[in-house]
C-alpha positions as CSV (number, residue, x, y, z in Angstrom):
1,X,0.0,0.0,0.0
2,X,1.5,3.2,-1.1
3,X,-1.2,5.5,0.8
4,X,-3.8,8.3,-1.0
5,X,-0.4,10.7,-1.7
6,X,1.3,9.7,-5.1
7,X,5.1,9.7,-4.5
8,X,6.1,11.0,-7.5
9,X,4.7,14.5,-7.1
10,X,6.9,16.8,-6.1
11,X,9.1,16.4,-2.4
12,X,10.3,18.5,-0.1
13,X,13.0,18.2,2.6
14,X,12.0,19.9,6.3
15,X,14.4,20.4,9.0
16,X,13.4,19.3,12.6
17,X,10.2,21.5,14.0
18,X,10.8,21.3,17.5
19,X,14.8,22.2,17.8
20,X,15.2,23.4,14.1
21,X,18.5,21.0,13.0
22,X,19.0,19.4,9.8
23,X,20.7,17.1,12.1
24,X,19.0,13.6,11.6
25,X,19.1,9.8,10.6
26,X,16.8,7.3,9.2
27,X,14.3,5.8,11.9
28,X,12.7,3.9,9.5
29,X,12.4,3.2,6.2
30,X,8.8,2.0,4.6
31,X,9.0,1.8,0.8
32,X,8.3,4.9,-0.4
33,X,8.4,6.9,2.9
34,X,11.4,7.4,5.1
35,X,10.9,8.4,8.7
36,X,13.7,10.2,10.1
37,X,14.7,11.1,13.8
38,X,16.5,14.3,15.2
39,X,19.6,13.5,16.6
40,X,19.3,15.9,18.8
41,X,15.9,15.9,20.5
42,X,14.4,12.9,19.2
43,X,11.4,14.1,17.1
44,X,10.4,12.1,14.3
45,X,9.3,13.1,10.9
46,X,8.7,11.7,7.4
47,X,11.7,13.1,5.4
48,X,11.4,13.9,2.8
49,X,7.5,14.4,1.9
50,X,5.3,15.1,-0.5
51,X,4.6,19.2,-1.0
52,X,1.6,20.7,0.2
53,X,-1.4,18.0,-0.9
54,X,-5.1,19.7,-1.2
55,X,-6.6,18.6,2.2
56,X,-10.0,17.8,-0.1
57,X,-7.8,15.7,-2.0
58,X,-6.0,13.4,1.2
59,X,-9.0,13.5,3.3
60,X,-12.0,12.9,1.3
61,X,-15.2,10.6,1.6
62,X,-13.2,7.7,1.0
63,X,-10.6,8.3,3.7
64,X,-13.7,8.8,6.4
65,X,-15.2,6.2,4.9
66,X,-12.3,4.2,6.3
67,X,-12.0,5.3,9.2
68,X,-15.6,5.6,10.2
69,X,-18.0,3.6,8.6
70,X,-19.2,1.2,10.9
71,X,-17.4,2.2,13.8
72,X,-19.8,4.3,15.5
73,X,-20.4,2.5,18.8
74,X,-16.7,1.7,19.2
75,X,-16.2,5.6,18.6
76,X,-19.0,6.8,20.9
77,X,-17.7,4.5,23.6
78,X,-14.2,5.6,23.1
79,X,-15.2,9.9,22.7
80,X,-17.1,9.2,25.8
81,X,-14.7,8.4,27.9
82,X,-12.1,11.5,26.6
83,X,-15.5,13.4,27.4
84,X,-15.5,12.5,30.9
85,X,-12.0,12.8,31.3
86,X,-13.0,16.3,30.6
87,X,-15.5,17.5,33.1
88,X,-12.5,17.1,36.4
89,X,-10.6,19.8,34.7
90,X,-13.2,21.8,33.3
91,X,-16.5,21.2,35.3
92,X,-18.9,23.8,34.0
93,X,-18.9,22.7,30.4
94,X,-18.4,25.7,28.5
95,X,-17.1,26.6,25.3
96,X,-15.2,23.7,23.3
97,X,-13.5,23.9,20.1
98,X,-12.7,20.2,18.0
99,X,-10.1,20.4,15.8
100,X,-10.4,17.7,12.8
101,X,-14.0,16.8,14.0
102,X,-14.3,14.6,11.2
103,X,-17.9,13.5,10.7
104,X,-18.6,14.8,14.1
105,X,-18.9,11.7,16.5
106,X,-16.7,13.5,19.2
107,X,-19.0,16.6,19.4
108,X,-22.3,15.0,18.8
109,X,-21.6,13.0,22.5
110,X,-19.8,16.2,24.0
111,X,-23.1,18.3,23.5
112,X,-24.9,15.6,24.2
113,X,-23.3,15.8,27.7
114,X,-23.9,19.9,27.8
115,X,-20.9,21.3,26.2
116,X,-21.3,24.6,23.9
117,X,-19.4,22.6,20.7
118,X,-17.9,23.8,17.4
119,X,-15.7,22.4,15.5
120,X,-12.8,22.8,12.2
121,X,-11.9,20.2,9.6
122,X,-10.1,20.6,6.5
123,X,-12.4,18.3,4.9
124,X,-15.5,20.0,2.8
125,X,-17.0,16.4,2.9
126,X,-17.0,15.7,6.7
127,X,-17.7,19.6,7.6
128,X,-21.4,19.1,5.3
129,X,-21.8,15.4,7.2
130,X,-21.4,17.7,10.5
131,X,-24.0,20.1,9.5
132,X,-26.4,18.5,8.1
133,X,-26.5,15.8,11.0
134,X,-25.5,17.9,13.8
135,X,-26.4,21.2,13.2
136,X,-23.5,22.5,15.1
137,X,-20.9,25.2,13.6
138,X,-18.5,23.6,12.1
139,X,-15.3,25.4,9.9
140,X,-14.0,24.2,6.8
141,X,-10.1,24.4,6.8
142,X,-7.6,24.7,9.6
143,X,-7.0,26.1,13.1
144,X,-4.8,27.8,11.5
145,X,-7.8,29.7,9.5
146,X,-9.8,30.9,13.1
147,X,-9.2,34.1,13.4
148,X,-8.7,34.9,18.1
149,X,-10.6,38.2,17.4
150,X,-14.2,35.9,16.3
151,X,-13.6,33.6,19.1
152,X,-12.4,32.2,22.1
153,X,-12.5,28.9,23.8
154,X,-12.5,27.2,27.0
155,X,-11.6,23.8,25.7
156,X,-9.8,22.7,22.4
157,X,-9.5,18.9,21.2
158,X,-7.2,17.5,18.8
159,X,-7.6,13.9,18.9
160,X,-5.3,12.1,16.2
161,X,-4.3,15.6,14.7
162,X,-1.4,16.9,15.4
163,X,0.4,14.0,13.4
164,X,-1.3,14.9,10.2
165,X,0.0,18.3,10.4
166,X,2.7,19.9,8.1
167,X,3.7,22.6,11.6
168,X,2.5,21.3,14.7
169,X,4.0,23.6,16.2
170,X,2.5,26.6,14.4
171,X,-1.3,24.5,15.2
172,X,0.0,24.4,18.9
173,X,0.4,28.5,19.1
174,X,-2.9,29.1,16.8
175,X,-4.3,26.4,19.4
176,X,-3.1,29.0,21.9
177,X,-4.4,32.3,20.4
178,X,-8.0,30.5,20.4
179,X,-8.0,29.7,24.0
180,X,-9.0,31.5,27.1
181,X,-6.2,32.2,29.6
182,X,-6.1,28.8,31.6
183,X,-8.2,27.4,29.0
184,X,-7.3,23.2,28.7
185,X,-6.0,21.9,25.3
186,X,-6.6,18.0,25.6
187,X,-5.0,15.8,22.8
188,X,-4.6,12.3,21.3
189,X,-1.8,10.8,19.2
190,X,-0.3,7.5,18.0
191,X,2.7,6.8,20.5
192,X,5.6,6.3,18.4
193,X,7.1,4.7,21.3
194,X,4.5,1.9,21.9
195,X,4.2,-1.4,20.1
196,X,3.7,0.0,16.6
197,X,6.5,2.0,16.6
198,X,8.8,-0.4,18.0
199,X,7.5,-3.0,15.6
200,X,7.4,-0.6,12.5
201,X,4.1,-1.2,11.9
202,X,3.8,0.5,8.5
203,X,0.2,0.3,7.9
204,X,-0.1,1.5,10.8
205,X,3.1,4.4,11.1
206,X,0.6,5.6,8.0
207,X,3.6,7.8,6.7
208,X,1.4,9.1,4.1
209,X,-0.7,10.7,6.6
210,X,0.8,11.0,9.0
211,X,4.0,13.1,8.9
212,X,5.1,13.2,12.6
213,X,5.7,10.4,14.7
214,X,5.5,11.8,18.9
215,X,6.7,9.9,21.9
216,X,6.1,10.9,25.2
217,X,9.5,12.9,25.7
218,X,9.0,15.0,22.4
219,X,5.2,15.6,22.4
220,X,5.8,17.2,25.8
221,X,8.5,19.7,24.4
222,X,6.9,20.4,22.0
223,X,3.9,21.3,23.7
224,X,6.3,23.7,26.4
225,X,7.7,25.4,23.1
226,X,4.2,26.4,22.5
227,X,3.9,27.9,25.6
228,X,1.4,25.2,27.2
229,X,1.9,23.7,30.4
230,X,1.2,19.4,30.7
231,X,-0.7,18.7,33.4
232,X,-1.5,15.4,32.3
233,X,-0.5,12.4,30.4
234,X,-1.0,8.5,30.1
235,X,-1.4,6.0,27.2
236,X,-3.6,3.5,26.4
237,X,-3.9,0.5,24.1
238,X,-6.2,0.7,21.2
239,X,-5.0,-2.4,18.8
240,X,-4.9,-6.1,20.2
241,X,-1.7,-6.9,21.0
242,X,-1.5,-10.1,18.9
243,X,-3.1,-8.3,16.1
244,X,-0.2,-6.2,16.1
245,X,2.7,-8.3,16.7
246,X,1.9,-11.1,14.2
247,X,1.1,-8.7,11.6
248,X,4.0,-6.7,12.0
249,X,6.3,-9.1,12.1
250,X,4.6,-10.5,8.9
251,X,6.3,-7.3,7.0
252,X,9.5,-9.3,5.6
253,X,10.3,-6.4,3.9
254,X,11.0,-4.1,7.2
255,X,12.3,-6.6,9.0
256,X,15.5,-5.0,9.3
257,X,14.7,-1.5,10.9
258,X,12.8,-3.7,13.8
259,X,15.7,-4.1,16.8
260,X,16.9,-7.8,17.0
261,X,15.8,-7.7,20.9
262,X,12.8,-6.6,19.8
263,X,11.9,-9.1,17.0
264,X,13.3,-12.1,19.4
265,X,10.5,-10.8,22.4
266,X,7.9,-10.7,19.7
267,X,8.5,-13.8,18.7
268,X,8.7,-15.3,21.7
269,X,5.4,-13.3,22.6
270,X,3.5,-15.1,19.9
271,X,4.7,-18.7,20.7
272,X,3.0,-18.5,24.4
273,X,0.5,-15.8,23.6
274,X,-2.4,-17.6,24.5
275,X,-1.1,-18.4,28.3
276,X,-4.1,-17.5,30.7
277,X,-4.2,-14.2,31.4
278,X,-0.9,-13.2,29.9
279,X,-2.7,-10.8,27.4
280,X,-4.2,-8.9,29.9
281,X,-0.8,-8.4,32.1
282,X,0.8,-6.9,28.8
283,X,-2.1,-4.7,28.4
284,X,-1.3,-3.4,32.0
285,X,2.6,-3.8,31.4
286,X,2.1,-1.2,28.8
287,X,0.2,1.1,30.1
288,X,2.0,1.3,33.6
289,X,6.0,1.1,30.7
290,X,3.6,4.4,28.9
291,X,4.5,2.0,25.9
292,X,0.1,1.3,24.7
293,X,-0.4,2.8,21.4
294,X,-1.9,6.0,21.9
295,X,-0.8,9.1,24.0
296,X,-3.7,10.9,25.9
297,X,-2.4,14.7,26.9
298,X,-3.8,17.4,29.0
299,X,-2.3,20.6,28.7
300,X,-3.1,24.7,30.0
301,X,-2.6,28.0,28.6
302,X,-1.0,29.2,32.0
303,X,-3.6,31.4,33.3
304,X,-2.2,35.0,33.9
305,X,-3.9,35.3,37.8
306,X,-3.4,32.0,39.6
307,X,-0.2,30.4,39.8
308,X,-1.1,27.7,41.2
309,X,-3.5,26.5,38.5
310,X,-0.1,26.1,36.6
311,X,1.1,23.4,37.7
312,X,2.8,21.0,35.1
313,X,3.3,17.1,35.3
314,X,6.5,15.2,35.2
């Protein structure tokens, strides 16, 4: 699968956007992409990439079609939780802003639950879905796009954004322009330090869309460079951990960029895989290791009146 971007358009090459270096060496090269990490602070990026794809074109019907179609309880149950997780830090339910709402699944069950919901994605197709089925506001194009001076919002969501963007950090400081002072940003992205970046997973890396790779360590700097403050973060596992091993290790072809430690625990994983309740200890192992598959972060615009509402986690 070469993904929904042809390779032979033109490429460009990008220096590091959280320290700036050219400095840099192949993480992990998947056929016609090459991910690349910073020697310096460890971000990784697809290196070179293809220059500046129509959104319309890369995130049509087909690609929410995908995604989405016939996912909807598994995606209610899952927006419900990050929902709750909300209300703690932000009990009055006020303003919210989704960024890549997609067809709209994570606003329909936030205002379901009382929240004042609007949302931005740069896909024409999904922003009509959201209107027509929703009737909420919702913005075709970027973050980038809101202008501070229309609104301003207590809450913003990215989940699974930040990775398809070209400058997360210039979406983290338009994130920052939108918000209220001490307004919470809470995000989601694929942990590039979980199983399917250990493994090389390629379909599921998704170079073609996505064009930055986050661990823990960089998502957090990254973040602090924008001027947020973490006060949350923990990961969780989305994929079935034998679905993911087998079918990585089944990639013959990127064999070679998986660690020989790590393809000999796999493999050893697989042979006594179906040991009573050894599933559900690596389940826990991960989360408790931060190594599960998706990074859940909480982060505040440090509010200009109480210092101690800006606290920041480890």
């Amino acid at each position: 699968m070469k993904g929904p971007v042809a390779t032979d358009c033109p490429m460009e090459t990008v220096d590091c956007a959280l320290c700036g270096t050219a400095d840099q060496r192949t993480w992990a090269n998947l056929g016609d992409y090459t991910i690349v990490e910073c020697t310096r602070c460890g971000l990784r990026w697809v290196n070179p990439r293809p220059m500046h794809p129509r959104a319309d074109d890369t995130y049509d019907e087909g690609y929410y079609k995908a995604f989405y179609e016939g996912k909807d309880a598994s995606k209610r149950e899952y927006f419900s939780r990050r929902v709750l997780e909300l209300v703690p830090m932000v009990p009055d339910r006020p303003r919210l802003l989704d960024v890549g709402a997609g067809t709209g699944i994570f606003l329909e069950v936030a205002q379901a639950q009382g929240w004042q919901v609007e949302g931005v994605d740069p896909s024409a197709a999904a922003c009509r879905v959201c209107r027509e089925t929703l009737g909420v506001e919702v913005w075709h194009g970027t973050i980038e796009d809101l202008s501070p001076s229309d609104s301003r919002y207590d809450v913003i969501t990215m989940w699974e954004v930040l990775e398809h963007t070209r400058d997360p950090l210039g979406t983290l400081h338009a994130a920052q322009e939108l918000l209220v002072d001490g307004g919470l940003l809470a995000l989601s992205v694929p942990n590039a330090s979980g199983l399917v970046g250990v493994l090389r997973w390629r379909e599921e890396l998704m170079p073609w869309y996505h064009l930055y790779h986050f661990t823990q360590s960089t998502l957090k700097a990254l973040l602090r460079r924008a001027g947020f403050l973490p006060v949350r973060l923990r990961t969780i596992q989305v994929h079935g951990i034998t679905h993911t091993v087998s079918t990585a290790l089944e990639q013959d072809e990127y064999i070679p960029y998986i660690p020989a430690p790590v393809r000999a625990c796999a493999s050893a994983w697989l042979s006594v895989h179906r040991v009573p309740g050894l599933r559900l200890l690596t389940r826990a192992a991960l989360a408790v290791l931060h190594r599960g598959d998706r990074v859940l972060l909480w982060a505040r615009k440090p509010a200009r009146t109480a210092p101690e509402a800006n606290a920041e986690c480890e």
